[in-house]
N, C-alpha and C positions, 0 to 999 in steps of 0.2 A: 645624226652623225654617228658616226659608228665609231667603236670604243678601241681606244690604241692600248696595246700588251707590254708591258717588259717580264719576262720570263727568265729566273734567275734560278739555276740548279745544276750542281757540278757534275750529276748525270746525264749528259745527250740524250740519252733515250726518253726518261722523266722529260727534258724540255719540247724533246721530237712529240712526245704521246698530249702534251698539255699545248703546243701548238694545234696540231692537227685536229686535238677537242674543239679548240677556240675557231677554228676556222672553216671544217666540215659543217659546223652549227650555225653561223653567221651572227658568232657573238662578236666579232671584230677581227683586228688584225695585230699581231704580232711584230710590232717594229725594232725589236732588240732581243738578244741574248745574251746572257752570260754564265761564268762557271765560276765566277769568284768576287765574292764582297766588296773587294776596295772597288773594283773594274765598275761592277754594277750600280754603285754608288753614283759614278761619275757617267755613266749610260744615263740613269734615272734623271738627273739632274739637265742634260742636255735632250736626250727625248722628250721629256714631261707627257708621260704616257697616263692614263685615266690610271689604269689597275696596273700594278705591279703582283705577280706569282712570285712569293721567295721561300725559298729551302729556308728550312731553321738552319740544319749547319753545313757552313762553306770555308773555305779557304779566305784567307785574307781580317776577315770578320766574318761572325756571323749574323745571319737576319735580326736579329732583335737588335745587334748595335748598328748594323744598315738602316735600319728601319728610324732607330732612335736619332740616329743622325740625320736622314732626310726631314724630320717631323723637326726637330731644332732650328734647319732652312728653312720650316714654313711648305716645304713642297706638295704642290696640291693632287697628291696622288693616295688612291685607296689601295691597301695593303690584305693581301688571301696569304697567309703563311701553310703551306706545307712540311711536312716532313711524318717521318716514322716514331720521332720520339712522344713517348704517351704521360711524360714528367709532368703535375701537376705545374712547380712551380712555373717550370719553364713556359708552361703554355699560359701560364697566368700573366710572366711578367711580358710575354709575348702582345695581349690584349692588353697590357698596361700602357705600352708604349703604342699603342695606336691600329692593330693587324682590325681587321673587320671579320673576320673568318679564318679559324684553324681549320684545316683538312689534312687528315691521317691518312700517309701512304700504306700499301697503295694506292694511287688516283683512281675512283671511280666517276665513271663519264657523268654518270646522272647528277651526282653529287658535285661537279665541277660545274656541270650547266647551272646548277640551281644558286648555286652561292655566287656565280657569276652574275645573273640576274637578279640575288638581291641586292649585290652590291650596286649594280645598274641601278634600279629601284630609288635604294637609297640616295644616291649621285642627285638623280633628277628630281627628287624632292625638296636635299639640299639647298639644288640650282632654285626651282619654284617657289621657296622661303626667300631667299635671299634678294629674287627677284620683285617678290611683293614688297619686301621693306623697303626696297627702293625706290618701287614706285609710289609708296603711301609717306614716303620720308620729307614730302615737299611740303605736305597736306597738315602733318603734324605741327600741332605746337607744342609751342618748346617744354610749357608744362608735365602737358599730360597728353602725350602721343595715343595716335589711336589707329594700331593696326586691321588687317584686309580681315581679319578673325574677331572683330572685335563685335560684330554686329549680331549674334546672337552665335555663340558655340553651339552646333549642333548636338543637342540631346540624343539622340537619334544614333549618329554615330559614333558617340562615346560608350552608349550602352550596348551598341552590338560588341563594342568591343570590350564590356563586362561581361560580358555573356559569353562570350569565344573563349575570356580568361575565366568564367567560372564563379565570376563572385559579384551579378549579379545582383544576387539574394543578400550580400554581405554590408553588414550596418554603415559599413564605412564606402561605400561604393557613391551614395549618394555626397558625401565631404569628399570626396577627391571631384565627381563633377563639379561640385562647385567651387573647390581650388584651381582648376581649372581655366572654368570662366570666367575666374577675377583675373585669373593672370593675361590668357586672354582680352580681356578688358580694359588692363591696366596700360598693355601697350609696349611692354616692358622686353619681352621677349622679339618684337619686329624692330628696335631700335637698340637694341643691345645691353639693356640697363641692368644694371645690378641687383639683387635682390635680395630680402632675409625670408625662408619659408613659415617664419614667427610672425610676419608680417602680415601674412595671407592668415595665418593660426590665429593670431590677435582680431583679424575683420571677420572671422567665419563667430568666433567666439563671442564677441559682442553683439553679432544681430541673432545668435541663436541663446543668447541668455549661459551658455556654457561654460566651463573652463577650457584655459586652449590645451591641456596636460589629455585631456578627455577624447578632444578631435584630433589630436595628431598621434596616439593609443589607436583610436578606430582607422585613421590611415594607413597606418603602419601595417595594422595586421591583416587589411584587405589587402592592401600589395604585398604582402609574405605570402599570404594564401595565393593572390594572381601568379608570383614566381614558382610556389611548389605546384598548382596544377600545369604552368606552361613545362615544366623539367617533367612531368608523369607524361605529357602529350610527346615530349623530344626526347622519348625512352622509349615509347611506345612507337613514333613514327616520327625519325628524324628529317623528314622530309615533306613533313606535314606545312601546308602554307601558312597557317597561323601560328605555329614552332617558329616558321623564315622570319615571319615579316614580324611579330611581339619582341623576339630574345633579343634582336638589336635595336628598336626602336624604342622601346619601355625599359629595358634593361641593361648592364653590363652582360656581354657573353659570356664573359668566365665567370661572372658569379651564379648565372644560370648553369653552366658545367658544373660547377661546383653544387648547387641544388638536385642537378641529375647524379653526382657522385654518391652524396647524403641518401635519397630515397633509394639509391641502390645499394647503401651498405659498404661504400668505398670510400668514403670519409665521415668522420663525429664532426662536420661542420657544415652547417647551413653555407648557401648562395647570402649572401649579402643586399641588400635593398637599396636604392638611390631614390628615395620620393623625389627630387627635383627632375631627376631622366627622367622618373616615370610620369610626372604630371606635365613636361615638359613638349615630351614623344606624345603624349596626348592629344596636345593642343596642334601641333605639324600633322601628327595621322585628320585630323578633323581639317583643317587647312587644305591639305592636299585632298581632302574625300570632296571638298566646297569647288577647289581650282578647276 
């Protein structure tokens, strides 16, 4: 099914140029426009288009409190924010409230197809997660559920995707598979449960004779290393497919920005780590490699 647009920027010709991207390419169709925040708000909410394009600033409000007010309804729409401003925070709190993709005007075509299809990408992985819980939700008991992933996490495609990130060779590479496959295992993530990552630290540290202080030290600093070599590869080639498909599905995007700022000498601050995204986005990339 082809992917529906709302297109939200107080310039016409920005809307004209990012229409005609979307639809020369046969990324979808453009079912709305607008030039102003409050307008767009109430377009979004009655379209309910896949992707929303929004200007950071517009008349009425701007994107980030559009954006934060559709995400309060629950609206099940993914967000590409645009605009010229290159403000750390702004672009930060932009990703805090939910954008999938910042792109700096002005629009470049290549750059608009690509972040279009990973937000597509993402969509349909989403949809094929939520789709297995469903169907494995009957099967479950009430105990101890047991997800479409639970039947052996592929080894295989975990490690290509140490390898892509570079660390491999990294002592802690092998504790993150196997945090992985317990959580996989556990069931936890196809049924929605809650979890403590002290929990997974406590069962790795008991069958391995360890401290858990010890194993969550070696995690931590293999995914620090995974985020500073993915920021050296999205400096070197922003358009590289394993830049697209890691920085949102392993990481925060702005905290990756933020590790590309650091190795470039434009801020004294680290990108920030989320082991739970990252061992998380593990288990869906291995899922979806399986489906």
């Amino acid at each position: 099914m082809a992917l529906r647009f709302v297109v939200v920027d107080d310039d016409v010709s920005v809307r004209k140029i990012i229409r005609n991207i979307i639809e020369k390419n046969d990324l979808g169709t453009v079912v709305a426009e607008s030039a102003e925040g409050l307008e767009a708000e109430k377009l979004i909410v009655e379209c309910r288009p896949d992707i929303a394009v929004v200007d950071l600033l517009l008349p009425g409000q701007d994107g980030v409190e559009l954006i934060r007010r559709l995400r309060e309804q629950e609206t099940p729409v993914s967000f590409i924010m645009i605009s010229e401003s290159n403000s750390q925070p702004m672009i930060t709190q932009a990703y805090q409230h939910g954008i999938e993709f910042y792109i700096h005007k002005p629009v470049n075509v290549l750059e608009i197809i690509t972040v279009i299809n990973k937000v597509r990408e993402s969509r349909e992985l989403k949809k094929a997660m939520s789709l297995i819980s469903r169907a494995t939700a009957p099967y479950a008991a009430p105990a101890a559920a047991a997800p479409a992933t639970e039947g052996g996490l592929p080894k295989n495609v975990l490690y290509k995707v140490f390898s892509d990130l570079g660390i491999l060779g990294e002592v802690g590479a092998k504790s993150i598979y196997q945090m992985a496959k317990l959580l996989a295992d556990s069931g936890r993530l196809a049924n929605d449960s809650p979890y403590q990552l002290n929990e997974i630290y406590q069962h790795m540290a008991q069958d391995a004779g360890q401290d858990t202080k010890t194993i969550e030290q070696r995690v931590r600093r293999a995914i620090a290393k995974a985020l500073q070599n993915l920021a050296n590869i999205g400096i070197e080639d922003y358009h590289n497919d394993r830049f697209q498909t890691y920085s949102t599905a392993l990481f925060d995007f702005s905290e990756v920005r933020q590790e590309m700022n650091f190795v470039q000498d434009k801020s004294p601050y680290h990108g920030k780590i989320n082991v739970k995204k990252f061992i998380e986005g593990l288990v869906f990339l291995a899922s979806n490699e399986r489906a």
